[in-house]
C-alpha positions as CSV (number, residue, x, y, z in Angstrom):
1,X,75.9,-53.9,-55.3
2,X,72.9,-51.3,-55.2
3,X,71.3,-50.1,-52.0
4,X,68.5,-48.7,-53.7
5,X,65.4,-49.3,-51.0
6,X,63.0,-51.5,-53.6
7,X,63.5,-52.3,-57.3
8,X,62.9,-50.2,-60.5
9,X,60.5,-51.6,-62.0
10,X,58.4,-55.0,-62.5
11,X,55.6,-56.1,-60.5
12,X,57.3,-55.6,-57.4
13,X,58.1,-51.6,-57.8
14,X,56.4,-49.2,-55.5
15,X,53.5,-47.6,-57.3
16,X,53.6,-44.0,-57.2
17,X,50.9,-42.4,-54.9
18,X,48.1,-40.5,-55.0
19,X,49.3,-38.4,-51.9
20,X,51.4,-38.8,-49.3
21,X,51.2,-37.9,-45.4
22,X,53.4,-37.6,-42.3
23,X,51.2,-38.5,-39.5
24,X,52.0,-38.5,-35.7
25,X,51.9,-41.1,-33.6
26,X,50.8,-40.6,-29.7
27,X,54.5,-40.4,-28.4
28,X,55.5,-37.6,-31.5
29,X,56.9,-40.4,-33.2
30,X,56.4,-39.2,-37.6
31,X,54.7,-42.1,-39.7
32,X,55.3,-41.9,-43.7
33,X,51.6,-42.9,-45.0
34,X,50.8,-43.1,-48.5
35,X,47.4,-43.4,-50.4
36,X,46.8,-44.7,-53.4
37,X,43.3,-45.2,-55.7
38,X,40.3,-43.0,-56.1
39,X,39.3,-41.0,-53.0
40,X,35.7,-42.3,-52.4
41,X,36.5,-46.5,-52.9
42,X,36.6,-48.6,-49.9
43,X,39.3,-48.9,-48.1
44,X,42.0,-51.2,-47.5
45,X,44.9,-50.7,-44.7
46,X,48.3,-52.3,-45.1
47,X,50.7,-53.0,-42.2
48,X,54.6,-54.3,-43.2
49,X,56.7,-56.4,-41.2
50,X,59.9,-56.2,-39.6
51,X,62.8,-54.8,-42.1
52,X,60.1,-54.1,-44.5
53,X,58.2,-50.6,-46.2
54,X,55.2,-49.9,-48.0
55,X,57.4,-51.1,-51.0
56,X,56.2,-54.6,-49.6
57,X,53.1,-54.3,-50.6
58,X,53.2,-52.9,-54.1
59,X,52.0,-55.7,-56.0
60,X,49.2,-55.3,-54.0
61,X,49.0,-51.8,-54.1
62,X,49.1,-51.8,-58.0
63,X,46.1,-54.4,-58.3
64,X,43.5,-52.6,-55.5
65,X,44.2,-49.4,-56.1
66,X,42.0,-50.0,-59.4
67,X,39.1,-49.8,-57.6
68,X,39.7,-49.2,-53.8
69,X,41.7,-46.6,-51.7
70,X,44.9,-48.1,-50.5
71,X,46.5,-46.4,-47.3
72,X,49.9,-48.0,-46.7
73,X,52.4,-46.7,-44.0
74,X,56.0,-47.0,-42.8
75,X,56.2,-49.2,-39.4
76,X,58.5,-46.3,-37.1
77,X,61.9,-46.4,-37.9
78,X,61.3,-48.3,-41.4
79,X,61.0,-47.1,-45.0
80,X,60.8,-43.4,-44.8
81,X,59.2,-43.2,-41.1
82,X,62.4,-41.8,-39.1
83,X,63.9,-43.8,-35.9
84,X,62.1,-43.9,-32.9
85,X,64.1,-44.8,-29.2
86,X,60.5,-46.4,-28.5
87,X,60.3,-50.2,-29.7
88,X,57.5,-52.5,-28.3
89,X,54.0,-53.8,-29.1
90,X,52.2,-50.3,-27.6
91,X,54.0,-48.1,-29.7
92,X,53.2,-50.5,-32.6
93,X,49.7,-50.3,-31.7
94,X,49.4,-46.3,-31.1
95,X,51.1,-46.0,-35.0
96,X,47.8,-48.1,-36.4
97,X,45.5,-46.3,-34.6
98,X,47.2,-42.7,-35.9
99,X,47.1,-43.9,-38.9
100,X,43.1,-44.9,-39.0
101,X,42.0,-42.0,-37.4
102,X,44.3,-39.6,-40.4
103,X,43.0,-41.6,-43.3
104,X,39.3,-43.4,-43.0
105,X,37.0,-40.7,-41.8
106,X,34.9,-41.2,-38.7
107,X,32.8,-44.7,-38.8
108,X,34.2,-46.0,-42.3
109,X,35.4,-49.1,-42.2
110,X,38.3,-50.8,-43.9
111,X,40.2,-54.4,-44.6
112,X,43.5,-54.2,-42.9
113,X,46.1,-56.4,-43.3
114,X,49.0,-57.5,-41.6
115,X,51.9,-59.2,-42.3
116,X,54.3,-60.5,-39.9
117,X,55.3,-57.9,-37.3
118,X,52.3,-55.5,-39.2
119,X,49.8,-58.8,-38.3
120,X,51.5,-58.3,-34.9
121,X,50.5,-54.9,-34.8
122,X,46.9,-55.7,-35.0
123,X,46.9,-57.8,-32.2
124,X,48.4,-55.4,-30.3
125,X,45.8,-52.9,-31.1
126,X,43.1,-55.4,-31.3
127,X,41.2,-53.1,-28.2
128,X,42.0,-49.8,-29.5
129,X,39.0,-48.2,-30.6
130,X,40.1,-46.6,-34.0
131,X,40.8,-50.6,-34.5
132,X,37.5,-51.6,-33.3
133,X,35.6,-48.6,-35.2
134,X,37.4,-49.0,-38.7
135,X,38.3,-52.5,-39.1
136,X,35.4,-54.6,-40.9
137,X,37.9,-57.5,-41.4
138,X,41.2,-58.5,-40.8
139,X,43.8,-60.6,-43.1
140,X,46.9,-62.2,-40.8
141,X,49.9,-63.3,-43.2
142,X,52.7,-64.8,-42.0
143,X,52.5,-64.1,-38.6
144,X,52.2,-64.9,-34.7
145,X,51.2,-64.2,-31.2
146,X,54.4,-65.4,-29.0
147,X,57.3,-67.4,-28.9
148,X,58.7,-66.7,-32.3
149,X,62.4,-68.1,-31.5
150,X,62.2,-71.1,-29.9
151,X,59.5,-72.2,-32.9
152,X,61.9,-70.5,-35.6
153,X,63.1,-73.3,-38.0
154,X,65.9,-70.8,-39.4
155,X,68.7,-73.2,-37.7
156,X,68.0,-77.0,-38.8
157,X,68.3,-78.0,-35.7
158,X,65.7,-80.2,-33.4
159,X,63.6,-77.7,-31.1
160,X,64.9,-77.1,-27.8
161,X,68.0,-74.9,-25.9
162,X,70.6,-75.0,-28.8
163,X,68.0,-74.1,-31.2
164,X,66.8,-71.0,-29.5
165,X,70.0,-69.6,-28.6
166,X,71.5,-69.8,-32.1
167,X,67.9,-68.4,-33.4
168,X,68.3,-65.3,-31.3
169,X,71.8,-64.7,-31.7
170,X,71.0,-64.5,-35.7
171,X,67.5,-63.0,-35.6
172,X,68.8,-60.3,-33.2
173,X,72.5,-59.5,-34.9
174,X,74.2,-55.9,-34.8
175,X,75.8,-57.0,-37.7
176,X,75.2,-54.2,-41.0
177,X,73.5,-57.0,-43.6
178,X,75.7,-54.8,-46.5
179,X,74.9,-54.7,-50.5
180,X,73.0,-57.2,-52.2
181,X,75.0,-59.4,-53.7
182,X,74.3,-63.2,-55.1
183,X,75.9,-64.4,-51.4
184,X,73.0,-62.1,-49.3
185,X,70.2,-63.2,-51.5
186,X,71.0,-67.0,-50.9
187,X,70.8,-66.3,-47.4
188,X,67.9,-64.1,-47.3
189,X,66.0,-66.8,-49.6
190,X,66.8,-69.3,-46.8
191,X,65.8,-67.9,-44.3
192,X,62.7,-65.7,-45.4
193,X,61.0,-67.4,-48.9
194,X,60.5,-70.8,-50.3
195,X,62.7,-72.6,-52.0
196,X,61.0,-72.3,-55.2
197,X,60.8,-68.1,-55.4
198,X,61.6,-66.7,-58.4
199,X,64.6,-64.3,-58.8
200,X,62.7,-61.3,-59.1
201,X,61.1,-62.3,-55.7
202,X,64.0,-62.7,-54.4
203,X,65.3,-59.4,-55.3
204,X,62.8,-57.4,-54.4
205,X,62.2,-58.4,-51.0
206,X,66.2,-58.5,-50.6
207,X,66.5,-54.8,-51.7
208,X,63.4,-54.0,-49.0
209,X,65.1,-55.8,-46.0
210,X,68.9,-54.4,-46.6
211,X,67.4,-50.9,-46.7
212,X,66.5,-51.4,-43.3
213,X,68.6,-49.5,-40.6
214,X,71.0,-51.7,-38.5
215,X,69.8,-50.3,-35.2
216,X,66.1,-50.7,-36.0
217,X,66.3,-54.1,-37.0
218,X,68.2,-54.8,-33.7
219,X,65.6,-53.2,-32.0
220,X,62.9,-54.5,-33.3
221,X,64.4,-58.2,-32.9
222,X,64.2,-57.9,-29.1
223,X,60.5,-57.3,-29.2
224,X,59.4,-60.1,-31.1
225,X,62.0,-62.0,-29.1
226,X,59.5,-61.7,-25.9
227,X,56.3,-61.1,-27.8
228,X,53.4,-62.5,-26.1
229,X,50.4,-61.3,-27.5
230,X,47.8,-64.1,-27.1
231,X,45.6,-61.8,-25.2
232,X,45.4,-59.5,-28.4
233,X,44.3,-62.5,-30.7
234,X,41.1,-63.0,-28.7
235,X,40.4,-59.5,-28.7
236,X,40.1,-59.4,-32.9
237,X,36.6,-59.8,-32.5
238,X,36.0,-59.0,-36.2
239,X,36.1,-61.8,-39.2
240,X,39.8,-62.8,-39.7
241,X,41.3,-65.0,-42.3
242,X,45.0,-66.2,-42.1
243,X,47.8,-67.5,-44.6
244,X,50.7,-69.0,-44.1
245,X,53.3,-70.9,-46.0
246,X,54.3,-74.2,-45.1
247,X,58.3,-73.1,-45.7
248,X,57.9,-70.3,-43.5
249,X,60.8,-70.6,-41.4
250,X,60.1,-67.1,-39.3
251,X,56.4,-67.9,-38.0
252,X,55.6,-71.9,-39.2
253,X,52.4,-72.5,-39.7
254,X,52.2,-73.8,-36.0
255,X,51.5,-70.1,-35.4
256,X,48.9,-70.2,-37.9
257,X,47.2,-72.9,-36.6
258,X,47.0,-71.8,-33.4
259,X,45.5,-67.9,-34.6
260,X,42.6,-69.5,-36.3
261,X,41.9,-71.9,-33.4
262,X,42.1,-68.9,-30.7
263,X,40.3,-65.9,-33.0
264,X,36.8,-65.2,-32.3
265,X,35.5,-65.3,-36.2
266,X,38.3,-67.0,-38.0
267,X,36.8,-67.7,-41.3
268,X,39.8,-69.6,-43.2
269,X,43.3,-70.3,-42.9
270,X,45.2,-71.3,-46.0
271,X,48.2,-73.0,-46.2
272,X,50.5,-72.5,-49.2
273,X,52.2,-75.4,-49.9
274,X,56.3,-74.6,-50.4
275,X,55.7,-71.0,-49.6
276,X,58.3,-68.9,-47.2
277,X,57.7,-66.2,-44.9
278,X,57.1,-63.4,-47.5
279,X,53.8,-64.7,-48.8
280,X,52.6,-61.1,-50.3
281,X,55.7,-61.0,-52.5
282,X,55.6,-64.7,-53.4
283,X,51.8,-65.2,-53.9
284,X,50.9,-61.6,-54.5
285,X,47.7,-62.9,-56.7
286,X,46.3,-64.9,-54.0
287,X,47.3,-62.4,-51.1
288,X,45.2,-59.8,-53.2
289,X,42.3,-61.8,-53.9
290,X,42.2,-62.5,-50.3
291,X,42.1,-58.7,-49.5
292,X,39.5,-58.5,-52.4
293,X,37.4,-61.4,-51.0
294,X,37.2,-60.0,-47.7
295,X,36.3,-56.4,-49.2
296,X,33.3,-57.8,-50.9
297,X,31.9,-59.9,-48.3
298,X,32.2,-57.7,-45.5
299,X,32.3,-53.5,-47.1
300,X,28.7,-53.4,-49.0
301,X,29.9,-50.6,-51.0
302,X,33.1,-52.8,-52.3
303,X,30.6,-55.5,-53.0
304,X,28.7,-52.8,-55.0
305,X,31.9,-52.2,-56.1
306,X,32.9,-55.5,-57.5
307,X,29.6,-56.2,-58.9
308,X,29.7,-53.4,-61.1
309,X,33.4,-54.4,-62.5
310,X,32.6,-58.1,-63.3
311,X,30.5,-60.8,-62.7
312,X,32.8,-62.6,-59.6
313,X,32.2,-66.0,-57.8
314,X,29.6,-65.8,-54.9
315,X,30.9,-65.5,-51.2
316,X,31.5,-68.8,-49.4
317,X,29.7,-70.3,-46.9
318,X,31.2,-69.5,-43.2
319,X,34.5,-72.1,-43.0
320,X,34.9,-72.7,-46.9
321,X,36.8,-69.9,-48.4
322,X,37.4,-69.7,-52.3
323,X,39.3,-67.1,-54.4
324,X,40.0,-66.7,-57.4
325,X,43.5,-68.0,-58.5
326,X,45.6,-66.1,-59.7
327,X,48.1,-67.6,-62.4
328,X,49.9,-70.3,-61.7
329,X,47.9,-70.7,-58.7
330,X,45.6,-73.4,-57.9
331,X,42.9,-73.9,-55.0
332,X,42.3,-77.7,-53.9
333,X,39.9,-79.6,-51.8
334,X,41.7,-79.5,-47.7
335,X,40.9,-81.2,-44.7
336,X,38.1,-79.0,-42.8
337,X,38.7,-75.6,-41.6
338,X,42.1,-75.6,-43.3
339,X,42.6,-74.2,-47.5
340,X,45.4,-75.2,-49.0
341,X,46.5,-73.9,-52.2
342,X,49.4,-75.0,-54.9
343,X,51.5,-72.3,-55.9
344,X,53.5,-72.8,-59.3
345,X,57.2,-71.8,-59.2
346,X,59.9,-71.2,-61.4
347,X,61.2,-74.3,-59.7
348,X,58.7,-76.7,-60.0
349,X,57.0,-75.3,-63.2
């Protein structure tokens, strides 16, 4: 019955931070940021989705922060970034670029990645120029460019009127979501993870999205309700890679598909077979090792990095992405320009 805002302790509690930061956004709107890993390694940038926190991320945190600096922040009105009466894409779009221009200094670049609403984010910045100065590549999880409802496979209904209705009467509820209890992480495994996710999966990210205020996640619901960024996706001009889980019920991979057939320099979109909407939290190995890959191949000085650590696989050729999988995860031979990868669960171990 807790409403503590992320777990304790496991793999999924928030490492603690080197420093923290309030920074301002363009319409005065206060952005929690936190940094984590030694103040001169390359730089990744991590953007949460809707109902989340930088508490999202911590697996991910915990593993980079070994040997780059991590900057994660608060979307407005989540995690410890107060309320804001401003909801849409620009105001999504002004945060990131606050947020590059506090942390990475001028010209440094950085791999930022997004997931769901925080993938959103970069589209919607995709032109800034704090985006187009700092980013050196891009990873897209779980996310999309426009209609989100009508494709939402939350109801188990066929496509079509019904569907979309029900879809945004649930997505976009006033209703308080309460404690966790057994009942409210049955539903939020339904409708946000694979079927397979492990109970501590399934508490963290339940703790994360109940922490979430009732009027932001209203608010935000209408946005992605008419979000139509296809513009944005052609504007990421840098090299992209995308995941998505084929369970997702919030952004199927439809969405996915359709990113790496519209970006500029997609190079790889993996699908994780059985794998929901929270693919950071239920593949956090791969997620990082994607974040890694990216580092290496497109920062020299993470490269240099890297190098120094351990002897790692070389780069892939453009449309062929490997990483190393982490345990329990295995990379198999897909049909071209698509990686799929089979993630062991609890369930099907």
């Amino acid at each position: 019955m807790s409403r503590l805002p992320h777990v304790a302790d496991g793999p999924y509690a928030p490492p603690v931070p080197a420093h923290e930061l309030t920074v301002t956004s363009a319409d005065g709107a206060r952005l929690h940021v936190e940094v984590h890993g030694p103040e001169n390694a390359p730089a990744v940038v991590l953007s949460h989705g809707w109902c989340c926190s930088t508490a999202f991320w911590a697996a991910q945190i915990r593993e980079l922060a070994a040997d780059h600096r991590v900057v994660a922040y608060d979307q407005r009105g989540h995690g410890r970034s107060p309320a804001n009466p401003a909801y849409g894409t620009e105001p999504l779009a002004d945060d990131l670029e606050a947020v590059l221009k506090a942390t990475l200094a001028p010209g440094e670049q950085a791999v930022i990645a997004g997931h769901s609403m925080g993938g959103m984010t970069l589209m919607a910045a995709a032109t800034r120029p704090a985006v187009r100065e700092h980013a050196a590549a891009v990873l897209l999880c779980s996310t999309g460019s426009a209609r989100l409802v009508p494709s939402a496979t939350v109801v188990p209904l066929r496509e079509g009127r019904v569907r979309t209705w029900l879809t945004r009467r649930i997505l976009g509820s006033r209703a308080p979501l309460g404690p966790v209890t057994p009942a409210a992480r049955r539903i939020l495994k339904y409708g946000t993870m694979g079927p397979g996710s492990a109970p501590d999966m399934v508490e963290a990210c339940a703790r994360i999205v109940h922490a979430c205020p009732r009027r932001v996640r209203y608010g935000w619901s209408h946005v992605l309700d008419l979000l139509d960024l296809d513009h944005g996706v052609r504007e990421l001009r840098m090299p992209v890679e995308v995941v998505v889980g084929t369970a997702d019920r919030l952004t199927p991979p439809v969405h996915a598909r359709a990113l790496a057939a519209a970006l500029p320099d997609c190079v790889g979109l993996t699908e994780l077979p059985g794998l929901g909407h929270m693919t950071p939290v239920e593949a956090p190995d791969l997620v990082t090792g994607k974040i890694r890959a990216l580092a290496a191949a497109h920062m020299p000085g993470a490269r240099d990095e890297r190098s120094a650590r351990t002897a790692a696989p070389t780069a892939a050729p453009t449309g062929v992405q490997t990483a190393a999988a982490p345990t329990g995860v295995q990379t198999a031979a897909a049909p071209t320009g698509v990686q799929t990868a089979a993630v062991q669960t609890e369930e099907s171990a």
